[in-house]
N, C-alpha and C positions, 0 to 999 in steps of 0.2 A: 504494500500500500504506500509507504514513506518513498520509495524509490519511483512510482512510477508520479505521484504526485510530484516530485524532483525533475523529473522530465518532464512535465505537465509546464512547469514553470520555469525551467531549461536556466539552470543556476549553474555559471562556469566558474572554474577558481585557478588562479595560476600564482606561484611562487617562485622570488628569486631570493637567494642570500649574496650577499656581500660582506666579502672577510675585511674590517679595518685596523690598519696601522698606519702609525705615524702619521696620521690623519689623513691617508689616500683609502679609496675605497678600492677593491677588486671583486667583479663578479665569478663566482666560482657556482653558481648554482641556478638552472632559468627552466623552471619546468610549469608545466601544468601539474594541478592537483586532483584527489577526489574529493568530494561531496559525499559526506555520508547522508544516509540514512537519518542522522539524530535531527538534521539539520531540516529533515521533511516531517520530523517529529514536532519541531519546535515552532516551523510555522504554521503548521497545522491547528498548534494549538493557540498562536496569535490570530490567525482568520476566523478559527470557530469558536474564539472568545470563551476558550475552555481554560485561558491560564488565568494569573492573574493579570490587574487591572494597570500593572505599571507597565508602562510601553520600554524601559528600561530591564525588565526582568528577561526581552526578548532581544537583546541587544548581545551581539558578540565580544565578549568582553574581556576574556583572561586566556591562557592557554596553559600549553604543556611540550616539552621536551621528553624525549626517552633519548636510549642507549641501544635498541634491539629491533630495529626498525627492518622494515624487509617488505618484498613483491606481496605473501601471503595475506600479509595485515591491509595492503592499500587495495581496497576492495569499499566498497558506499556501502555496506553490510556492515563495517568496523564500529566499534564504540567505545574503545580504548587501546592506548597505544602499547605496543606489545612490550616495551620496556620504560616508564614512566619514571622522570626521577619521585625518588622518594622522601627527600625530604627541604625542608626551608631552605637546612642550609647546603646541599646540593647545588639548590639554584643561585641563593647569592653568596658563598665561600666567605668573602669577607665582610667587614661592616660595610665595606665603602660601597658594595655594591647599587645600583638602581636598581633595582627589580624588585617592584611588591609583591613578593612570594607568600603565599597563607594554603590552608588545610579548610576545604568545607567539603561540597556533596557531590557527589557523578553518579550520573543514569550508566549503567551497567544491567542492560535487560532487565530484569524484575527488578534487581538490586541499586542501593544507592550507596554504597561506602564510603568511606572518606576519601580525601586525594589531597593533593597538592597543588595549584596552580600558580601563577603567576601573572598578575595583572596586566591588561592593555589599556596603558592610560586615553580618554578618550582625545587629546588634544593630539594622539598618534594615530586616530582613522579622521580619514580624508575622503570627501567625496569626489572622485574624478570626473564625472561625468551622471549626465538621469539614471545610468545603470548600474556604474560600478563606484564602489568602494574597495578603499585599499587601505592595510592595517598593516601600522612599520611595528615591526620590535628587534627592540635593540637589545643586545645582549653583551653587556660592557667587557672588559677587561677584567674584571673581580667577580663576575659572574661565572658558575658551571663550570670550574678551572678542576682541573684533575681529579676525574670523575673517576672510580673503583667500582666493580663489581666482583666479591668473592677474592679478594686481593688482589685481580688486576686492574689492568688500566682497562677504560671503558669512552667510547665515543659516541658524541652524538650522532644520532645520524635521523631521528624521527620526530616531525612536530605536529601540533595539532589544534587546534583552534577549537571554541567552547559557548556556546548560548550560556547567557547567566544563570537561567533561572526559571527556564519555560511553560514549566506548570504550576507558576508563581505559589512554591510551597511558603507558608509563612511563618517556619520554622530554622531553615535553612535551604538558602539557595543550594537546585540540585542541579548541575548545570550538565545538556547534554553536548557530545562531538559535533562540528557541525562540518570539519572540514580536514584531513589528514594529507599528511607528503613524509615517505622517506627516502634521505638523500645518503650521498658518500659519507663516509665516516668522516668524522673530525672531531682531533682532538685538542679539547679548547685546553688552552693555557691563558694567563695573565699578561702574552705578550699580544693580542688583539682582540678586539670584538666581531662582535658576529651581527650584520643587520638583513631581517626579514621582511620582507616586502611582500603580503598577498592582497593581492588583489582580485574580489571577488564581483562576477557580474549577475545582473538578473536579465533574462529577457537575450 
């Protein structure tokens, strides 16, 4: 039902990253993305006035990084990403980091568990055009820096974008996938940042 309703309303999404130092950007990453499934969940429930009442609760807003990103996960069927960091300070390693990293709720089929996400300040989505918008995130130099899994080293390589709050629960926002991409590995250190650029269309 969520996927052909997806087609119905023909939502494209495409992702670049750019590795910075020294204050030059390099693009190292220019793909199209998927569009899950969550994301026909979410509007669904914005059109049929089944969430709730804050036009904010349906607003793409925070997201997620993994380590274990792969072909099998990037399917519109996905609802989490197959290796999620795990915890706050994962994401921002030191104080100095930017990144507003916190712990609330994820649509996981029946389940709602805890997670971890990471904010998308709204003064970083941009409207380009009547169709599309586009959501930078930036991931600094103090951010995601030597990441372990089981004592090795571990790379990013999966990101994932997140509706706030779609069935406007009013206990805790439970926020579903709306939109997933895994790239090449990389391994972040403290000697660059990482900036994401997706850009999504409707129509």
């Amino acid at each position: 039902m969520h996927n052909s309703f997806l087609e119905q309303i023909n939502i494209k999404g495409h992702l670049t990253i750019h590795k910075v130092a020294n204050g030059e950007e390099e693009l190292i990453y220019d793909e199209d993305n998927v569009i899950t499934s969550g994301f026909g969940f979410s509007l669904s429930h914005l059109f049929g006035l089944a969430g709730g009442p804050s036009i904010t609760d349906h607003q793409i807003d925070r997201f997620q990084l993994g380590v274990s990103g792969g072909e099998l996960v990037q399917v519109s069927s996905t609802f989490e990403l197959s290796g999620p960091l795990t915890s706050v300070e994962e994401y921002t390693t030191t104080g100095d980091s930017n990144l507003n990293a916190f712990e609330s709720k994820q649509h996981k089929n029946a389940l709602t568990p805890d997670a971890i996400f990471a904010k998308i300040p709204f003064s970083k989505v941009t409207r380009i055009d009547s169709r599309s918008v586009r959501y930078t995130i930036f991931i600094d130099e103090d951010s995601c820096n030597n990441l372990t899994r089981d004592g090795q080293p571990a790379n990013l390589n999966e990101i994932a974008m997140f509706v706030k709050n779609p069935t406007g629960n009013t206990v805790n926002d439970i926020s579903a996938m709306s939109c997933y991409r895994f790239f090449s590995n990389i391994r972040k250190t403290n000697q660059f940042g990482l900036v994401f650029r997706w850009t999504i269309t409707f129509g």
